[in-house]
Backbone as numpy.savetxt, mean C-alpha at the origin, in Angstrom:
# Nx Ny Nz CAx CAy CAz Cx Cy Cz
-2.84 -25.49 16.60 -2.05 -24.81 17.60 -2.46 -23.35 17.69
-2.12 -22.52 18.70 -2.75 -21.23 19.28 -1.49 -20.57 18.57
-1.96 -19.53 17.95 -0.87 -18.64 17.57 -1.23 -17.44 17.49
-0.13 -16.80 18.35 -0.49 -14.90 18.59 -0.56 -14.24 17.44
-1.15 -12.94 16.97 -1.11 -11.68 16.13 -1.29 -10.72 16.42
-1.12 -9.78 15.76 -1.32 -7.96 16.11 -1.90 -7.58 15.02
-3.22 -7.16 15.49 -3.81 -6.42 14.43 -3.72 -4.64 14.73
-2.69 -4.34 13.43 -2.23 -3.16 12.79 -2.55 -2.24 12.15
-3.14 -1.01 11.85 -3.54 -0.18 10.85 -2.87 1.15 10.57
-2.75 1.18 9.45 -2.24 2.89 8.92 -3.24 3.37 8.44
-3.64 4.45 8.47 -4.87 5.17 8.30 -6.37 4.59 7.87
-6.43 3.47 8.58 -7.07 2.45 8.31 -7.24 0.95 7.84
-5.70 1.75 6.71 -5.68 0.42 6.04 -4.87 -0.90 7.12
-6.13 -2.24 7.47 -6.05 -2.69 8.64 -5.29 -4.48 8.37
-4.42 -4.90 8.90 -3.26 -6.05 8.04 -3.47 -6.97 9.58
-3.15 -7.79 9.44 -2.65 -9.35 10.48 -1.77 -9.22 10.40
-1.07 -9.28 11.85 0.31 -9.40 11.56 1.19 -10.62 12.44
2.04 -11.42 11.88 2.34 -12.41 12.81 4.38 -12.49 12.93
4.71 -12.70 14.36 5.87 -12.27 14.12 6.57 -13.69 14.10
7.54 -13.71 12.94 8.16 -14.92 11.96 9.39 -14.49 12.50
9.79 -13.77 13.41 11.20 -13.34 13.92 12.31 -14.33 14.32
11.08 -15.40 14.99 12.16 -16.37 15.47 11.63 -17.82 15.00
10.45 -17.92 14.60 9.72 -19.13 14.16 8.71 -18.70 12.49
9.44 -19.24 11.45 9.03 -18.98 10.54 7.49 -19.82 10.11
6.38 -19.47 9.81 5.29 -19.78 9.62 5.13 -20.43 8.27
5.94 -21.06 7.73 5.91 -22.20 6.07 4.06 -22.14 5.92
3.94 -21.78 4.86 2.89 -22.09 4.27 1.86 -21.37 4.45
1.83 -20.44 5.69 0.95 -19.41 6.55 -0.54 -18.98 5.04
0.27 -18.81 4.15 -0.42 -17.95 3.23 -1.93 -18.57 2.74
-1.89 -19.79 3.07 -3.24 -20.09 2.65 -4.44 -19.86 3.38
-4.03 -19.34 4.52 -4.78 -19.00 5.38 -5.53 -17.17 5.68
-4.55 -16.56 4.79 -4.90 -15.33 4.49 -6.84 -14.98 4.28
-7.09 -15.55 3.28 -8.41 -15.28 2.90 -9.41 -15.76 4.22
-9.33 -16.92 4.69 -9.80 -16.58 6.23 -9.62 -16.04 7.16
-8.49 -15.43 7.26 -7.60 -14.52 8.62 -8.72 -13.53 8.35
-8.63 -12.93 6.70 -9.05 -11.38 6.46 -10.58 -11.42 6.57
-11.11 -12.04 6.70 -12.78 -12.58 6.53 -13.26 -11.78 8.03
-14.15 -10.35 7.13 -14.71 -9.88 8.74 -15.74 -10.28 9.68
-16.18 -11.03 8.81 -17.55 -12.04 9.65 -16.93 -12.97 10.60
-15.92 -14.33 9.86 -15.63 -15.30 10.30 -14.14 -15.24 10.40
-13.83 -14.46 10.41 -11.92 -14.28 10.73 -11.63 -13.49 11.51
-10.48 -12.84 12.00 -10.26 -11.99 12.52 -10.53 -10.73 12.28
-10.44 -10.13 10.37 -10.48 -9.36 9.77 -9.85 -8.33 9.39
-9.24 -7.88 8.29 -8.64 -7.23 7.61 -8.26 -7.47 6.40
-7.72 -6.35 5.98 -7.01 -5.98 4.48 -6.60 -7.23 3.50
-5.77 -8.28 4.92 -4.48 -9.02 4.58 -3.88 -9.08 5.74
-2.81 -10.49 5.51 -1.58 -10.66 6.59 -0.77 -10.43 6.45
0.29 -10.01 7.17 1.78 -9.47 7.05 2.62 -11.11 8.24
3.79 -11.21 7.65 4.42 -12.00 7.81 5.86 -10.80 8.03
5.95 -10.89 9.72 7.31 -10.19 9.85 8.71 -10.92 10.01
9.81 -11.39 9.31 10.84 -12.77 8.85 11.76 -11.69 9.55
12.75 -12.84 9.75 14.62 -12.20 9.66 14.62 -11.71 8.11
15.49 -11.27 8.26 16.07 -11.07 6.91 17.91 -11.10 6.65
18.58 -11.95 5.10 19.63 -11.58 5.12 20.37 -10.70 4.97
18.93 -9.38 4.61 20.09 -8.07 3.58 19.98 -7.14 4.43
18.78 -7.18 5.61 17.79 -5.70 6.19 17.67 -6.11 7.32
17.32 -5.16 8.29 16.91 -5.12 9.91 15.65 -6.87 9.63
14.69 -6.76 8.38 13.69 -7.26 9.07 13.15 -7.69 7.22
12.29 -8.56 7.20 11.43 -8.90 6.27 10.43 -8.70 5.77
9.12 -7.70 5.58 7.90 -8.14 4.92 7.60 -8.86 3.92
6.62 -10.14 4.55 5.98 -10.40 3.30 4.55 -10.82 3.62
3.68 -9.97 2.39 2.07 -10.09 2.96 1.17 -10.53 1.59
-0.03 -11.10 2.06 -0.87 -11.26 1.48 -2.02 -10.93 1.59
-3.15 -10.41 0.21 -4.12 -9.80 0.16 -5.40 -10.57 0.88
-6.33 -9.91 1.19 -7.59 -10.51 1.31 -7.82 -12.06 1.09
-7.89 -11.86 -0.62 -8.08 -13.06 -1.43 -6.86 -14.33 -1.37
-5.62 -13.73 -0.92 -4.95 -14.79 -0.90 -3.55 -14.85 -1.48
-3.87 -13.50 -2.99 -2.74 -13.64 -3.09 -1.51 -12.84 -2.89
-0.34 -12.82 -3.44 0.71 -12.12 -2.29 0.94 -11.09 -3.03
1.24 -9.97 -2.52 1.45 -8.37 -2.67 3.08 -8.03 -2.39
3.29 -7.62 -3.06 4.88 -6.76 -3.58 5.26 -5.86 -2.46
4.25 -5.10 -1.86 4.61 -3.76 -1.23 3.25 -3.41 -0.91
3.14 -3.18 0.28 2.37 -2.24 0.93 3.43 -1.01 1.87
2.84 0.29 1.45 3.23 1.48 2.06 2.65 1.44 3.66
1.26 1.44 3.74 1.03 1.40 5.12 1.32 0.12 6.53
1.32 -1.09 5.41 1.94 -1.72 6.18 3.19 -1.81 6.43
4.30 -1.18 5.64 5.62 -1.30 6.01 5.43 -0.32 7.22
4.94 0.49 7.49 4.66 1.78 8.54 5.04 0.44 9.56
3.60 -0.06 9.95 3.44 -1.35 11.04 4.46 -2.03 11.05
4.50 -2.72 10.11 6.25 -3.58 10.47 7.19 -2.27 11.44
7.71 -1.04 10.62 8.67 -0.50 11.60 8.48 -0.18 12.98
7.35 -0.25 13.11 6.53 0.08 14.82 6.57 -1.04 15.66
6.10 -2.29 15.11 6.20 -3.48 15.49 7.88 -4.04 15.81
8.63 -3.63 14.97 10.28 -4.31 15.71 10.55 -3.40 16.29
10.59 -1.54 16.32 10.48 -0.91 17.31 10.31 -1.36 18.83
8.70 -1.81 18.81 8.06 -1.29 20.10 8.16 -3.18 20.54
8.68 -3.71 20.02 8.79 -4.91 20.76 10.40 -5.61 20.86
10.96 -4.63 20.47 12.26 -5.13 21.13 13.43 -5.54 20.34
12.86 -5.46 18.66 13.64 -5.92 17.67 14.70 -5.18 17.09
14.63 -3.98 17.45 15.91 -2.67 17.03 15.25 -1.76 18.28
16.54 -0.98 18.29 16.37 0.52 19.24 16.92 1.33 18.09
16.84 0.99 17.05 17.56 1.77 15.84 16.34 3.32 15.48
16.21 4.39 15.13 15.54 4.91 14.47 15.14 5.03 12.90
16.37 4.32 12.57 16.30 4.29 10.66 16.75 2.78 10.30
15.85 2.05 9.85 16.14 0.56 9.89 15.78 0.46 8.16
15.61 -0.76 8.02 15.72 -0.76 6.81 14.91 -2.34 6.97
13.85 -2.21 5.52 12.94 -3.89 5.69 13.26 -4.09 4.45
13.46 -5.21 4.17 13.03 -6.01 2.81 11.99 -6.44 2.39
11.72 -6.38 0.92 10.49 -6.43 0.77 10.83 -7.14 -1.18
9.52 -7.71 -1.49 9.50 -8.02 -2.96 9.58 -6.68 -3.71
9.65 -5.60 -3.31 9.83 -4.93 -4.48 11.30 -4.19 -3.75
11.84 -4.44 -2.94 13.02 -4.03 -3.11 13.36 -3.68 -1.41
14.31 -3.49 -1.08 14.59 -2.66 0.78 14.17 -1.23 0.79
13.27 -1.05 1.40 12.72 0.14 1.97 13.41 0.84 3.29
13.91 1.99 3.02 14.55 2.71 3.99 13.32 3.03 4.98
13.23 3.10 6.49 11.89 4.21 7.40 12.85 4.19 8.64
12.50 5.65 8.76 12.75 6.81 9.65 11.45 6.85 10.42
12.10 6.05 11.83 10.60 5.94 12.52 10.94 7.17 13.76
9.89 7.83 14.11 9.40 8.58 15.11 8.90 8.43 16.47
9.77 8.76 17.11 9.30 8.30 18.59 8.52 9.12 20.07
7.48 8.46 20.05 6.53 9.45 21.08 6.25 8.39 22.15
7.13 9.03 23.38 7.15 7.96 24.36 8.16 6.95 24.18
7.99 5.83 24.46 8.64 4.36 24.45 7.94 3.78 22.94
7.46 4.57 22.11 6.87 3.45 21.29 6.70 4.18 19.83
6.52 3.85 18.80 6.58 4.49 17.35 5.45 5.09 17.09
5.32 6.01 17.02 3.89 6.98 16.59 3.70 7.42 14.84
5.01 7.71 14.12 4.49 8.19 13.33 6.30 7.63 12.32
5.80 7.57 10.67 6.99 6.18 10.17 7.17 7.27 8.55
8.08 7.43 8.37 8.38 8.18 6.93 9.20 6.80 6.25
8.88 6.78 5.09 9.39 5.41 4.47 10.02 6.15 3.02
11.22 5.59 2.82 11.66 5.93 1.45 11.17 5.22 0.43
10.10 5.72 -0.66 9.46 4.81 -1.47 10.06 4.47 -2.98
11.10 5.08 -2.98 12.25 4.93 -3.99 11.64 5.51 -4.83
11.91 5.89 -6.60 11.87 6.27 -7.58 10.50 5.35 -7.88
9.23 6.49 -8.69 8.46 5.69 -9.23 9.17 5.46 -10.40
8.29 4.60 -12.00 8.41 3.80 -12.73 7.65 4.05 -13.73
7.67 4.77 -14.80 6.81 5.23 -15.63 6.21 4.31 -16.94
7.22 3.80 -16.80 7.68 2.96 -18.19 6.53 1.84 -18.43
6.03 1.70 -19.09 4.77 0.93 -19.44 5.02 -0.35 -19.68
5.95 -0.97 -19.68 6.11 -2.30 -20.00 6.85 -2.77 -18.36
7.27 -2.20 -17.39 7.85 -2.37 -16.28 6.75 -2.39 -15.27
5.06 -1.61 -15.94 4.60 -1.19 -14.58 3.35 -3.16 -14.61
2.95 -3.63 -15.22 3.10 -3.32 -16.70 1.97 -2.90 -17.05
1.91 -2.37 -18.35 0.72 -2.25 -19.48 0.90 -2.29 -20.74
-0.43 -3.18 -20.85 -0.30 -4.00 -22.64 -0.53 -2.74 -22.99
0.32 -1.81 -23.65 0.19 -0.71 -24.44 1.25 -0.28 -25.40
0.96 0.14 -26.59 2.67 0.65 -27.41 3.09 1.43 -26.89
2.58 2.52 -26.50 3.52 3.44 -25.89 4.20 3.30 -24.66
5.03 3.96 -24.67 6.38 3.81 -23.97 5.96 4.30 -22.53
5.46 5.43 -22.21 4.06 6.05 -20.87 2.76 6.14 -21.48
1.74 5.97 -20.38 0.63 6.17 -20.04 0.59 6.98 -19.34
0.63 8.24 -20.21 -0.19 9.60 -18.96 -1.33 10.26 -19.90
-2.53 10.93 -19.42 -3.60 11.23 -19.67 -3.86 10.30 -21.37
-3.95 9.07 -21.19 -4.35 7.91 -22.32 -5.68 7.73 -22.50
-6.35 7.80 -23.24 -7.99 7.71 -23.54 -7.86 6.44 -23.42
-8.62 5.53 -22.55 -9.05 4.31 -22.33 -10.66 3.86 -22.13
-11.21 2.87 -22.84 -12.28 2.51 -22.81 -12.17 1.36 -21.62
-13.09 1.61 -20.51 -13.01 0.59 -19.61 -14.56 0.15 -18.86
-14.83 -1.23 -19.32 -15.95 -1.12 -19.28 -17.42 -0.70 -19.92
-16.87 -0.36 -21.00 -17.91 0.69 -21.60 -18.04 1.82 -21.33
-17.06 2.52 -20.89 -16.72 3.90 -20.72 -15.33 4.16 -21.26
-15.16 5.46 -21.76 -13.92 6.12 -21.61 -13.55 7.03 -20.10
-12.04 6.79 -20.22 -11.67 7.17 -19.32 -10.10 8.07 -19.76
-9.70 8.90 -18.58 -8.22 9.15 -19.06 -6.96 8.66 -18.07
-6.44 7.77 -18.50 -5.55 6.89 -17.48 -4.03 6.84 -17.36
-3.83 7.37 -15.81 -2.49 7.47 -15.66 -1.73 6.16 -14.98
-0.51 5.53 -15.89 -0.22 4.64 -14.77 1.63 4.79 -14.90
1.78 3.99 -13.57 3.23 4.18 -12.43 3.17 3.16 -11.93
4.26 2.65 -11.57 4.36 1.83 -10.65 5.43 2.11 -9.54
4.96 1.78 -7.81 5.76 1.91 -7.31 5.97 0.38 -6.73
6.28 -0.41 -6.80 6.56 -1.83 -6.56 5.66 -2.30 -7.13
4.30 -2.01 -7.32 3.16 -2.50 -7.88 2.67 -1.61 -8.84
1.85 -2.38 -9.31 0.89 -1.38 -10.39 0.12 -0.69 -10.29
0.01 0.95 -10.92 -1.78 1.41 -10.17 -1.64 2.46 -11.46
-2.83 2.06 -11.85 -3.60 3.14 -12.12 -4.56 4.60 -11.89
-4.27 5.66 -12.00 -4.98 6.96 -11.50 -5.71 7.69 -12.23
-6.93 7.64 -11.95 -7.97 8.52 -12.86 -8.45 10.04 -12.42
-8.03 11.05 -12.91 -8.72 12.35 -11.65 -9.90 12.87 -12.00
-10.80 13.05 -11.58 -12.38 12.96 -11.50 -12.77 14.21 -10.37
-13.81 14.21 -11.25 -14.61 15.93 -11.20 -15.22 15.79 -9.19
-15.52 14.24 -8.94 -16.81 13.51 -8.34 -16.32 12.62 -7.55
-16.01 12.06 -6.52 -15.72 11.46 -5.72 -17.22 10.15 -5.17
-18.35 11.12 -5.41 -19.08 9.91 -4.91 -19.75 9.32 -5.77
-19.26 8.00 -6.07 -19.65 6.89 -6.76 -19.70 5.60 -6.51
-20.03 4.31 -7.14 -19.72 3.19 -6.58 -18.85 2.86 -7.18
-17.91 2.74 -6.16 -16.92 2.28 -6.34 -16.25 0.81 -6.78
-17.66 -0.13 -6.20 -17.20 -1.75 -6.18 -17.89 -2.13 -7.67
-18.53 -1.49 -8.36 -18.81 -1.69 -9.47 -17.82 -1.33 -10.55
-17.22 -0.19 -10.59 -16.11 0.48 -11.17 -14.56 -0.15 -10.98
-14.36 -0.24 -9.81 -13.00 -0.59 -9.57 -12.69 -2.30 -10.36
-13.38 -3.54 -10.14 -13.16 -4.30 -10.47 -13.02 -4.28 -12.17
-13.93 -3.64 -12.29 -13.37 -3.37 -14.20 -11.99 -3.09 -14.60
-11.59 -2.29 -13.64 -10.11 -1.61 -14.02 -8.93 -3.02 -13.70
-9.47 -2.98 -12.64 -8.63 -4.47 -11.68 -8.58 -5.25 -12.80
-9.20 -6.20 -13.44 -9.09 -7.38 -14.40 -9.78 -6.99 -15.72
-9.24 -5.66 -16.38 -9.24 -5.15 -17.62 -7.57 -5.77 -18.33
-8.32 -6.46 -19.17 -6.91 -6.79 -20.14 -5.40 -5.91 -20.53
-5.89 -4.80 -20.40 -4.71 -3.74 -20.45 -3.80 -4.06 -19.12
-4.38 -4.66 -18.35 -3.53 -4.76 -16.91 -3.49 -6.01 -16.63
-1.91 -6.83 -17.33 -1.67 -8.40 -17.01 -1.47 -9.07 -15.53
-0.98 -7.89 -14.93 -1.34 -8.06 -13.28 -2.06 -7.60 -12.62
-2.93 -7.56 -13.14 -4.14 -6.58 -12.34 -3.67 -5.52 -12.17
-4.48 -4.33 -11.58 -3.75 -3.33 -11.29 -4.90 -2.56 -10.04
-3.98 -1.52 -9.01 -5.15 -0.84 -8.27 -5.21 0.05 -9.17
-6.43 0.88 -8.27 -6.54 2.31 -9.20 -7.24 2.61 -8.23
-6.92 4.28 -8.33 -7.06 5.37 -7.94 -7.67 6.40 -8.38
-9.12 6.68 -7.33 -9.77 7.92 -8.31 -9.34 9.55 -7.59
-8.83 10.38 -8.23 -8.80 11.46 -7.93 -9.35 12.39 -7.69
-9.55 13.48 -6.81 -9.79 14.62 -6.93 -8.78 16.28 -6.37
-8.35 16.88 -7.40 -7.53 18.08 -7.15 -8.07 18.99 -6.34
-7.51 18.98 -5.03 -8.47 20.51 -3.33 -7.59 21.75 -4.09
-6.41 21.33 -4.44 -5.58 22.78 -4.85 -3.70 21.78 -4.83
-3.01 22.74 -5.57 -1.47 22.10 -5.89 -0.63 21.85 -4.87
-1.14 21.44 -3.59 -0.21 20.52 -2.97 -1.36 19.90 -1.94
-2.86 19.68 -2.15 -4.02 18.65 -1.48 -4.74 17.91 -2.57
-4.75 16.95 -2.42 -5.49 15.58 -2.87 -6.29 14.92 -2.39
-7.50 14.53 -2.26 -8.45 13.49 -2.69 -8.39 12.33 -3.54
-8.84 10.97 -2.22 -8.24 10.00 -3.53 -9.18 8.96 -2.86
-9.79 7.55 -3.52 -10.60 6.73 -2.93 -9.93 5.48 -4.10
-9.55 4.59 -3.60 -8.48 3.01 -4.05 -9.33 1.84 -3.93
-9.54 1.35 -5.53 -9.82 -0.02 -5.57 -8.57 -0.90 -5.59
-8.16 -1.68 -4.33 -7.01 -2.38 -4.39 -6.90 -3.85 -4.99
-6.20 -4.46 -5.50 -6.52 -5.80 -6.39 -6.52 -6.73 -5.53
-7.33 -7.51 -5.19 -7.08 -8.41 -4.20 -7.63 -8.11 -2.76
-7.71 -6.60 -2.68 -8.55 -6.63 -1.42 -9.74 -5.87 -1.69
-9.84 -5.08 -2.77 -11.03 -4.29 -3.10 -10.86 -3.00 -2.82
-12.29 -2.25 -1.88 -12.07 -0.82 -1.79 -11.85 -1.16 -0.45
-10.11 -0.05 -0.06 -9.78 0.10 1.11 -9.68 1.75 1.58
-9.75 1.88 3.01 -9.49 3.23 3.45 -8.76 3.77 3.11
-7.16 3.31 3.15 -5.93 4.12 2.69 -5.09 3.12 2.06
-4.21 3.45 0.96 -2.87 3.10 0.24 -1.81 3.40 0.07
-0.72 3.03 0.70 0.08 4.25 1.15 0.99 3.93 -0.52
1.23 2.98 -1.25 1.90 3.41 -2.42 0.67 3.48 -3.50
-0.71 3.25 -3.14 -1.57 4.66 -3.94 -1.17 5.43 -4.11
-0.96 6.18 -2.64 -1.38 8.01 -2.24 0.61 8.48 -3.23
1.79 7.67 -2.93 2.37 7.82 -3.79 2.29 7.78 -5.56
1.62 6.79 -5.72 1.47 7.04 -7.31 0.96 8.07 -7.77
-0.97 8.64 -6.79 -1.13 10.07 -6.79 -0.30 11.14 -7.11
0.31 11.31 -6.06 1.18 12.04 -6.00 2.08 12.32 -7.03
3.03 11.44 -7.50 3.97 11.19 -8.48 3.22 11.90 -10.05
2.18 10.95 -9.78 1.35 11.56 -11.53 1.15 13.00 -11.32
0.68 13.57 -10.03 -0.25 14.42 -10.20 1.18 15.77 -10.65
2.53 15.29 -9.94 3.85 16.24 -10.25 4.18 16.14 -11.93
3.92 14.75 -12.47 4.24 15.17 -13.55 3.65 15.25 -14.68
2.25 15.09 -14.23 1.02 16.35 -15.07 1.10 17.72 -14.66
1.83 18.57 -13.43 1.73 19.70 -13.44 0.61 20.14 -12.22
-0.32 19.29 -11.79 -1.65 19.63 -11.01 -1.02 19.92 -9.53
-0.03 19.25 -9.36 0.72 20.07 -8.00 2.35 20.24 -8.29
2.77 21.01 -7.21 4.10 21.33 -7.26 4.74 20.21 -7.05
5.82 19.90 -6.92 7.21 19.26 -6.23 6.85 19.76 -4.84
7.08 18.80 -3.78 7.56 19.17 -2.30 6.25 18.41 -1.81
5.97 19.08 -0.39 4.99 17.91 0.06 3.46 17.80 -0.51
2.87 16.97 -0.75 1.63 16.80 -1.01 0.78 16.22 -0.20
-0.44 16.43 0.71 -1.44 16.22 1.09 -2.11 15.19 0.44
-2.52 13.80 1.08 -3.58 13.31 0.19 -4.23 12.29 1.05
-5.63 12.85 0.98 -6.46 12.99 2.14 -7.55 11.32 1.65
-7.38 10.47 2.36 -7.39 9.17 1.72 -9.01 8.59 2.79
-9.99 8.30 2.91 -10.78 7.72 3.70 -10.76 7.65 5.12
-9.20 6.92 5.53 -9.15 6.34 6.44 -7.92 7.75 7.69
-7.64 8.78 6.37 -7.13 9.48 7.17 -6.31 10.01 6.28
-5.19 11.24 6.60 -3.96 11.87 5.70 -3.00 11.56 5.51
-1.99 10.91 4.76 -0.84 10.79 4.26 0.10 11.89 3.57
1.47 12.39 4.32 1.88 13.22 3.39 3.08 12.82 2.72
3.04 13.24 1.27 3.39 12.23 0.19 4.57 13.47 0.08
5.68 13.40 -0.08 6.97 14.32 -0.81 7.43 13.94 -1.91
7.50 14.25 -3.16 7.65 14.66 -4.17 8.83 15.37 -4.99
10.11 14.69 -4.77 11.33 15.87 -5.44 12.09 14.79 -6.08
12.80 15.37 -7.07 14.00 14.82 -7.78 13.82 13.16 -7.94
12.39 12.88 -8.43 11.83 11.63 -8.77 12.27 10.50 -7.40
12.08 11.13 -6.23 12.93 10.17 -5.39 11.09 10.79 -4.37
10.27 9.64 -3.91 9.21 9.85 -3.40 9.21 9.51 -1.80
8.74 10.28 -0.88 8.45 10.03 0.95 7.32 9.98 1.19
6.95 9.06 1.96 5.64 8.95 2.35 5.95 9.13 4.14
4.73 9.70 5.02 5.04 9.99 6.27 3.78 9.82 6.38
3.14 8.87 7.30 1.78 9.04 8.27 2.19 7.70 9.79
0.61 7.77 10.15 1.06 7.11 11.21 0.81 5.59 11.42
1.26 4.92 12.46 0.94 3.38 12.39 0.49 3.23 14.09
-0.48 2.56 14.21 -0.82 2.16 15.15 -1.74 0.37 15.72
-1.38 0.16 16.62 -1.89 -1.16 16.99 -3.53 -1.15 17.80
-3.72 -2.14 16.99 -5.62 -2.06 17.54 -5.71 -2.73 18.07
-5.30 -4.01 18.11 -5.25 -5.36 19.24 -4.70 -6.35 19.27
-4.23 -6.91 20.20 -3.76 -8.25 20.03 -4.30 -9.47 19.74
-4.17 -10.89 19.69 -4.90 -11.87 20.40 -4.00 -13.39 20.37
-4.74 -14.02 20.13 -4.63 -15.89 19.66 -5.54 -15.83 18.63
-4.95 -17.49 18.10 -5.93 -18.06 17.21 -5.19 -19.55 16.89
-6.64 -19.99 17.10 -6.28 -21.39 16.56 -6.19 -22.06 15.42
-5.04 -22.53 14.79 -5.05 -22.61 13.51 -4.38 -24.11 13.33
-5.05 -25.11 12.21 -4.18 -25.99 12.26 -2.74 -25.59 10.99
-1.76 -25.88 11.71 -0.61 -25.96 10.63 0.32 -26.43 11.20
């Protein structure tokens, strides 16, 4: 059967999106790893699955590249709020989605008839090492000497629905697809984990380039550019208040106060179509 999508991106980072509003898609997910296939699929990141919901305006639930399903995406919750926006699903400005890692508050922005730009409440990060998780005794992981790969490294990790790891680095250009997968399915990380390489412009701009688990290296992360952020406040390398963090695919600005984190960039639609799928 022919079934519509919207392909979505926040600062690149680029999702399928199919709307489950009124006809729920059972089983959709196995189909992810071909949806995302840029040769022979449509292509992107991952699919987003937009549901009713019983608690919230609306539902996310998405899956990676590879297939399997993801907790939280920051840039795609952006898209979801643009998407029930600009098609008819709320006239609300502050809605609220559900999600596996919890209901996300966004304060969407309106330019014209349609959502331009989405601030999302990313709740309290998660320091705690057995919550984010990591096989480690200690209680945090901040600047931790880690051997990864046959290197040492110094490793910060947080979780904001998911796991990530942040490394801040002198050097930005490297390969990345050689490096990142080490970190991804390093034993210290029972769920895999992303990670994030850093670089400090000055105490409230960032530099950052994301091996994501499941989809690899992507343009932007929007609860990356939060974990960034979060570590980089409580190592000291930036202030509290807004932070800059200048991601591949474009800028995200990350806010930073009273352990309560905002993310603000923009969401936009790249195209529509069909597709034929059996299910």
């Amino acid at each position: 059967m022919k079934i519509k999508f919207t392909k979505m991106q926040g600062i690149g980072n680029d999702y399928i999106y199919f709307d489950c509003m009124k006809n729920d898609l059972l089983g959709f997910e196995k189909f992810a790893e071909k949806l995302s296939d840029r040769h022979f699929g449509i292509g992107g990141d991952g699919i987003v699955l937009i549901k009713k919901s019983d608690v919230a305006d609306a539902k996310m639930q998405m899956f990676n590249a590879d297939g399997s399903e993801g907790k939280m995406c920051g840039n795609a919750i952006r898209c979801v709020g643009k998407y029930l926006f600009d098609n008819g699903y709320t006239d609300k400005k502050e809605i609220d989605v559900e999600t596996l890692s919890g209901i996300k508050h966004l304060l969407l922005s309106i330019k014209g008839n349609s959502v331009d730009c989405v601030s999302v409440d990313m709740g309290t990060p998660v320091f705690k090492s057995s919550l984010i998780p990591v096989a480690v005794k200690e209680e945090t992981v901040i600047d931790k000497k880690a051997v990864i790969g046959g290197k040492e490294y110094l490793i910060n990790c947080v979780s904001m629905g998911n796991p990530h790891c942040v490394v801040f680095v002198d050097n930005l250009d490297f390969d990345i697809s050689k490096i990142g997968p080490l970190f991804e399915n390093d034993p210290l990380f029972p769920d895999r984990v992303n990670t994030e390489f850093v670089k400090v412009i000055s105490n409230n701009r960032l530099q950052m380039r994301v091996w994501e688990r499941g989809s690899g290296e992507t343009l932007a992360c929007g609860t990356g550019a939060c974990a960034v952020g979060c570590v980089a406040v409580k190592k000291g390398v930036c202030s509290e208040g807004e932070i800059t963090v200048e991601l591949l695919g474009g800028e995200l600005i990350i806010t930073v106060k009273d352990d309560k984190v905002i993310m603000t960039g923009k969401a936009e639609v790249s195209f529509e179509g069909e597709i034929e799928l059996d299910v």
